[in-house]
C-alpha positions in Angstrom: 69.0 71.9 42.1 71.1 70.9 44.9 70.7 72.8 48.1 74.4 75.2 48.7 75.9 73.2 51.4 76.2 75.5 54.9 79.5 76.7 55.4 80.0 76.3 59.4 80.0 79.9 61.6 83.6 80.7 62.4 83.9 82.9 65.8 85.7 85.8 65.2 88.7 86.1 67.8 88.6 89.3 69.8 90.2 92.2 68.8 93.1 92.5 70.6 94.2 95.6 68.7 90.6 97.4 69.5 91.0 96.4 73.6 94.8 97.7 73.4 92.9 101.0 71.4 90.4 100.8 74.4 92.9 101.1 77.2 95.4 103.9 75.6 92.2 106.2 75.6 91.1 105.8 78.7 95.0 106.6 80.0 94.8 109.4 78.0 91.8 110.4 79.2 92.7 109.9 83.2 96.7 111.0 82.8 97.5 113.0 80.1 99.7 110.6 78.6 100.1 107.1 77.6 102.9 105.6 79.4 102.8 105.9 83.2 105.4 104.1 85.8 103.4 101.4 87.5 104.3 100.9 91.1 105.9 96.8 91.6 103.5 94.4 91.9 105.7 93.4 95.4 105.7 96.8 96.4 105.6 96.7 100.3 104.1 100.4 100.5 100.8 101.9 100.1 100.6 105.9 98.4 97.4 107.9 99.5 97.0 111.2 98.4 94.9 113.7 100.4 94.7 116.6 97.4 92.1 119.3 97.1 89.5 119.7 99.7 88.8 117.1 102.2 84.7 116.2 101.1 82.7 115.3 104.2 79.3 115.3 104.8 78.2 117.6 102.6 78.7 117.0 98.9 81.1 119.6 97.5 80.0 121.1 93.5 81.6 119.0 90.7 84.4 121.5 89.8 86.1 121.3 93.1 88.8 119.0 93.2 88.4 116.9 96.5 89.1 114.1 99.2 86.0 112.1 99.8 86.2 110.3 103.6 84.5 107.8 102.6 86.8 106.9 100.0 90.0 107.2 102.8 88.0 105.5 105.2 88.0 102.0 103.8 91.6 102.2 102.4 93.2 103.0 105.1 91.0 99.6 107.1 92.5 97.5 104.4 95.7 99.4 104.6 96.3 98.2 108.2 94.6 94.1 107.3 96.6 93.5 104.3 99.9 91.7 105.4 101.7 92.8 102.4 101.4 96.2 103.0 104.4 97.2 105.6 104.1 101.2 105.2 102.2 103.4 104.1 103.3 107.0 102.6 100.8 110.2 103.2 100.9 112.4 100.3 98.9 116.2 100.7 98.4 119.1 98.6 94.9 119.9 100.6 93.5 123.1 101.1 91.7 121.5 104.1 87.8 121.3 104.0 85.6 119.4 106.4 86.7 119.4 110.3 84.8 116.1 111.7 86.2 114.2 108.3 89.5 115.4 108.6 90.0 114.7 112.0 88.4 110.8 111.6 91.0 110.3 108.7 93.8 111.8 111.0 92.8 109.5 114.2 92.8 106.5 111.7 96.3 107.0 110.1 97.7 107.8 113.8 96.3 104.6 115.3 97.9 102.4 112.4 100.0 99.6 113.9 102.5 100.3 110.5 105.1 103.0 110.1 103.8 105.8 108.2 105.1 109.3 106.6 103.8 112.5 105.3 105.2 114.9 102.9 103.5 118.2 102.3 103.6 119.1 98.6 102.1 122.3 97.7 100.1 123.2 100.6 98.6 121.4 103.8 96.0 123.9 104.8 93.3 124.2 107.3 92.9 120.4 108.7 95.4 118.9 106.7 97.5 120.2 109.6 96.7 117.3 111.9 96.4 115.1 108.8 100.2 116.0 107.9 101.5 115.2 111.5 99.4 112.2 112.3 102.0 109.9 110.9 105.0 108.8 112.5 107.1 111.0 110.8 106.4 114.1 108.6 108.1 116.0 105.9 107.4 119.4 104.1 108.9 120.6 101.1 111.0 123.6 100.9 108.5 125.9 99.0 105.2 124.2 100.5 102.9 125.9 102.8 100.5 125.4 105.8 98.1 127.8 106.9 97.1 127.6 110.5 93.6 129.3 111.2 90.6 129.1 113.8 87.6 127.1 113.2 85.4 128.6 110.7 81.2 127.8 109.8 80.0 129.3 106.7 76.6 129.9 106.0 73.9 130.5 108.8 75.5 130.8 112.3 72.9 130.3 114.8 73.5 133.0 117.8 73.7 131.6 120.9 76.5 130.5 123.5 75.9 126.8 123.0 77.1 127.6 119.0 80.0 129.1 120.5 81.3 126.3 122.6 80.6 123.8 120.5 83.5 125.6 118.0 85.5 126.4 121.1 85.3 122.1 122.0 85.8 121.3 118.1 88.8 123.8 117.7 90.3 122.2 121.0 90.2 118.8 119.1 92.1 120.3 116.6 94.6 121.8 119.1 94.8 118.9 121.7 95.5 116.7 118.7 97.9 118.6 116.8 100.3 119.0 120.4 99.8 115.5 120.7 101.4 114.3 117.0 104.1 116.9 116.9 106.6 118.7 118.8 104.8 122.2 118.8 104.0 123.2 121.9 100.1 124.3 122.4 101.3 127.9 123.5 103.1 128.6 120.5 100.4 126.7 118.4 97.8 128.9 119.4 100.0 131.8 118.9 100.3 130.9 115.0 96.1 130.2 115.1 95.1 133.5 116.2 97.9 135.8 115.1 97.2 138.9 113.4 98.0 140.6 110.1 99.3 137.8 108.8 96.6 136.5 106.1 94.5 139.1 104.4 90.6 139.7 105.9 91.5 136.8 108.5 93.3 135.8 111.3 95.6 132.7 111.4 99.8 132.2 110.0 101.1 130.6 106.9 104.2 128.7 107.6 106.5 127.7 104.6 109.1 125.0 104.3 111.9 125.3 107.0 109.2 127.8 109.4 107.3 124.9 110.1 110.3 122.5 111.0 111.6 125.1 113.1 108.3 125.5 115.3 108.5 121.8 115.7 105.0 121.1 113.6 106.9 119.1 111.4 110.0 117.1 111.8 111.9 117.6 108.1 111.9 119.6 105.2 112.6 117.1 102.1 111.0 115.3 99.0 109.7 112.9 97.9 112.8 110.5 98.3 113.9 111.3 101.5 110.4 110.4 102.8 110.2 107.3 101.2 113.7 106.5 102.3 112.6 106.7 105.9 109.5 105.0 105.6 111.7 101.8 104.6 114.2 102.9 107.6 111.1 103.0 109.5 110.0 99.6 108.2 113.5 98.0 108.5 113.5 98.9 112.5 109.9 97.6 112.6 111.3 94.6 111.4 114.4 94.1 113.7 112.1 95.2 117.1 109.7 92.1 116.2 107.2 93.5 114.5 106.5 96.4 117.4 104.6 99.2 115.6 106.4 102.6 115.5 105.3 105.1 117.4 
């Protein structure tokens, strides 16, 4: 009897369909919806949201929604190497969190040689304060909120005067830096901080929208368009001054 002759192994081409099945679930899964805008592929700016609470060096519990610095850290390095990056938009809805990690992102953003804008969305609370007027330029939206409080330590407070100052030097960080990006004065800054009556079982202000323009903590109330139209403004005059960074 004659042996069947072997029939040669055809590879089965990938499953292009299964992939495509793949990578609709996974969108689902991430953005509640399968067709998302992509920003161009030439796109000359650079989005980074600051949303939740600002993670530092203590690990936050998995429900919290938060901003891990050393996720912010790195971007915002290769933010200011990449050459095709010519602007870079700040977006926060923050309810603040860590001091030391929110002041290291705000330093890095202000020391940028590229134009850069913030818009407050929501809420820019706590240390997204200094975050929020880091940039160059800074805008607020009509119904968005900033609270402006003193410097807080939860947990166990060791008492002694050395505790003390060390939250008196950290909160004049705050101040000192917050004076330096905007055009509140430290009087009136310190006036909102300590203020009375104003949030419940604390001390401290909530400013909304236009309030915060008109003590000079931040310089516009818009959206999202108007800050993105001024970053290219921004960029444009960058341009035409050589290349000079904005500041």
């Amino acid at each position: 009897m004659d042996k069947a002759e072997e029939v040669p192994r055809v590879e089965k081409p990938a499953d292009d369909k299964g992939i495509a099945s793949s990578a609709l679930i996974d969108k689902i899964q991430s953005l509640g919806q399968t067709n998302v805008p992509q920003l161009p592929k030439d796109s000359n700016i650079h989005c980074l949201n600051i949303i939740g609470q600002i993670e530092g060096h203590m690990q936050l519990p998995p429900q919290n929604k938060t901003t891990k610095y050393e996720h912010v850290i790195p971007q915002l390095v290769a933010i200011e190497q990449n050459p095709a990056i010519e602007g870079l938009l700040v977006i926060l809805n923050t309810v603040g969190g860590d001091v030391e990690a929110g002041l290291a992102i705000s330093e890095m953003i202000s020391t940028l040689s590229k134009p850069t804008v913030s818009i407050v969305l929501g809420g820019g609370h706590s240390i997204g304060v200094p975050i929020a007027t880091s940039c160059d330029y800074s805008f607020i939206a009509e119904s968005a909120t900033m609270t402006i409080h003193p410097i807080r330590l939860t947990g166990l407070v060791i008492g002694v005067p050395q505790s003390f100052e060390y939250l008196d030097k950290m909160q004049d960080r705050v101040v000192n830096f917050v004076v330096k990006h905007s055009s509140i004065d430290e009087e009136t800054f310190k006036d909102l901080m300590f203020a009375r009556g104003n949030l419940a079982r604390d001390i401290g202000t909530n400013v909304i929208g236009e309030d915060a323009v008109r003590t000079g903590l931040i310089n516009e109330v818009g959206g999202i368009g108007s800050a993105i139209a001024k970053l290219n403004e921004l960029i444009k005059a960058g341009k035409e001054e050589g290349g000079t960074p904005i500041q």
